[in-house]
C-alpha positions as CSV (number, residue, x, y, z in Angstrom):
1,X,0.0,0.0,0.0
2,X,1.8,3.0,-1.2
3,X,0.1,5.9,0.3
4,X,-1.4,6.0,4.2
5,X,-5.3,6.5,4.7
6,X,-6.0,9.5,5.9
7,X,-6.2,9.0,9.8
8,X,-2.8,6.8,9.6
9,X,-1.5,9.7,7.7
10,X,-2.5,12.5,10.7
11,X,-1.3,10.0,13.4
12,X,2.6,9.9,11.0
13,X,2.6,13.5,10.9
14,X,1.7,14.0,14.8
15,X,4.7,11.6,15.9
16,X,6.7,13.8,13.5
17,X,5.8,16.6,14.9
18,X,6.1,15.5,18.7
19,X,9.9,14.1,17.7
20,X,10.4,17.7,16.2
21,X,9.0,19.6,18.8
22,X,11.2,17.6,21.4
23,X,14.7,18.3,18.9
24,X,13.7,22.1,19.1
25,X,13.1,21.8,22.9
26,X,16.5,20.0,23.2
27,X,17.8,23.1,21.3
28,X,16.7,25.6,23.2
29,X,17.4,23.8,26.8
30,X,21.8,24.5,27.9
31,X,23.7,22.2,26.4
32,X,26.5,20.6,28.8
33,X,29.8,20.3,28.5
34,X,29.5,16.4,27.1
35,X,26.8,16.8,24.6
36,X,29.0,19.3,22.9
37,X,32.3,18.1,23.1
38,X,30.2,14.6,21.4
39,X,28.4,16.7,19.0
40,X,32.3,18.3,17.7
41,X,33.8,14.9,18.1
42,X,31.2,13.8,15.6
43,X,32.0,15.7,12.5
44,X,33.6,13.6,10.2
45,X,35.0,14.7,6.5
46,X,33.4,13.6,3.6
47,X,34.9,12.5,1.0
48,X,36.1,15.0,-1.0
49,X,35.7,13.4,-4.5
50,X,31.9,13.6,-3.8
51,X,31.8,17.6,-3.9
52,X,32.5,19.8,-6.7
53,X,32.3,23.3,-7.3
54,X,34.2,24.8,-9.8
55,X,35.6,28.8,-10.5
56,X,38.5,27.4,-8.1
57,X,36.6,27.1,-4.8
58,X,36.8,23.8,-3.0
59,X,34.1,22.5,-0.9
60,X,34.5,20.7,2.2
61,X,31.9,18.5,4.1
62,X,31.9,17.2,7.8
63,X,29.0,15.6,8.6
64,X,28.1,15.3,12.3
65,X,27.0,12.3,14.1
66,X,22.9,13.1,14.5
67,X,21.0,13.3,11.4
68,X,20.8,16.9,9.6
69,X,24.1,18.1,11.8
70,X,26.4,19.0,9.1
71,X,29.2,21.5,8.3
72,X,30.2,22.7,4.8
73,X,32.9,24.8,4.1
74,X,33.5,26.7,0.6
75,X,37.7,27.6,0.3
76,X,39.1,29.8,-2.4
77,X,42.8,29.3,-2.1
78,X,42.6,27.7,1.7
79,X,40.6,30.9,2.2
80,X,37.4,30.5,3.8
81,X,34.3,32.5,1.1
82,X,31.6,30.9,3.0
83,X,30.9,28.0,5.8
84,X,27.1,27.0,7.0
85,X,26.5,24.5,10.4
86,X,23.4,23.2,10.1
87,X,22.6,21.3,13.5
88,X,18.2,20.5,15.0
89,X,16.5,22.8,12.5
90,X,18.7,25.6,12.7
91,X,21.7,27.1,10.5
92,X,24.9,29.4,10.7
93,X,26.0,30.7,7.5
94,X,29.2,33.2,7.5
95,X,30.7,34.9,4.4
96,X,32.0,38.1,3.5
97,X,28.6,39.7,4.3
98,X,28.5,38.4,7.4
99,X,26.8,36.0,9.8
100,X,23.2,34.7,9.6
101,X,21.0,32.2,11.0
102,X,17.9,30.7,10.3
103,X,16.1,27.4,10.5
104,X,15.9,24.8,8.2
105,X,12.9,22.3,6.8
106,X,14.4,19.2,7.5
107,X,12.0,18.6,10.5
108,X,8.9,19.2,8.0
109,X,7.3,16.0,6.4
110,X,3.9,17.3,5.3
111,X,5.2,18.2,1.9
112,X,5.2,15.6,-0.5
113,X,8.0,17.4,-2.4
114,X,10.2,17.3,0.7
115,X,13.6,15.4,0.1
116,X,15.5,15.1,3.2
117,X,18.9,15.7,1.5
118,X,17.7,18.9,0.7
119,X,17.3,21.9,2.7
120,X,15.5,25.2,2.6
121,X,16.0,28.0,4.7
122,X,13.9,30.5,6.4
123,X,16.4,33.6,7.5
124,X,16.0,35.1,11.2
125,X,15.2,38.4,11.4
126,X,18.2,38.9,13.8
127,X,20.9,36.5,14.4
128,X,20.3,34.3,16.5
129,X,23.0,34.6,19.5
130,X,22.5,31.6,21.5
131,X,22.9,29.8,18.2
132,X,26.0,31.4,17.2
133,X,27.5,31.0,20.9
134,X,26.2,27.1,20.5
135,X,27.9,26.6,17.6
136,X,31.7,28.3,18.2
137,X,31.0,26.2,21.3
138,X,31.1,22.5,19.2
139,X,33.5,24.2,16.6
140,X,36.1,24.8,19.2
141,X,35.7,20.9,20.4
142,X,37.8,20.5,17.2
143,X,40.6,23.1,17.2
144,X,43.5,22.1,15.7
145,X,41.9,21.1,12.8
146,X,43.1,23.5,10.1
147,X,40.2,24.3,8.5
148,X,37.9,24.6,12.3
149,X,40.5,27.1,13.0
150,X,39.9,29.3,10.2
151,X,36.1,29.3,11.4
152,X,36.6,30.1,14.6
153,X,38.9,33.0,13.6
154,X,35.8,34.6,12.0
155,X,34.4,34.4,15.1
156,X,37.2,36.3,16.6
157,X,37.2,38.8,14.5
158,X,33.7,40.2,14.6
């Protein structure tokens, strides 16, 4: 049976909704010292023949241990033009614009055009802090890492 009746259908989307809801919770709650330094011990690089970009900027993917908790990295001649941590429904972007956060659709399963490899976007009005501080948090659970340096320089010089 390819396609859920209708009531199976609202029951799927509540339990996806109540797993969400709980992620975003999680989020928002202090995160101790542990759950960070295992969310930056996580990351792991991707392969790099799997990414292309071209015009001489290499891409760089780390992908973190819980699903949707990645970090991608765009270099122009080991320079960084642009990194984004995406991590529980919310993102970090940096490039030479500066910093913005937002959250992401990964959570959302009532669109039947949703692919969970993709994600879209929705830009905060103002940055969120607590984000920003959450993520230079896990990043620096991985200095020494030449490229994790160059990101949390950024963050150093704002």
């Amino acid at each position: 049976m390819p396609y859920l009746s209708n009531e199976l259908s609202t029951y799927a989307q509540i339990d996806c909704d109540v797993i969400n809801l709980a992620a975003m919770r999680k989020m928002d709650m202090a995160m101790d010292r542990d759950e960070i330094a295992g969310l930056g011990a996580s990351l792991r690089r991707i392969e790099q023949k799997l990414l292309t970009k071209g015009n001489g900027v290499k891409r760089v993917w780390y992908q973190g241990g819980e699903p949707y908790f990645d970090l991608f990295i765009d270099l122009r001649e080991d320079d960084i033009e642009w990194f984004q941590l995406t991590l529980r429904g919310k993102s970090l972007s940096w490039n030479q614009a500066g910093w913005q956060t937002g959250k992401t659709n990964e959570g959302s399963v009532n669109d039947i055009t949703f692919y969970p490899a993709s994600k879209l976007i929705k830009t905060d009005n103002r940055p969120d802090s607590a984000f920003i501080e959450l993520a230079y948090s896990i990043l620096q659970t991985r200095a020494g890492d030449a490229i994790v340096d160059k990101i949390l320089a950024l963050f150093k010089a704002e």
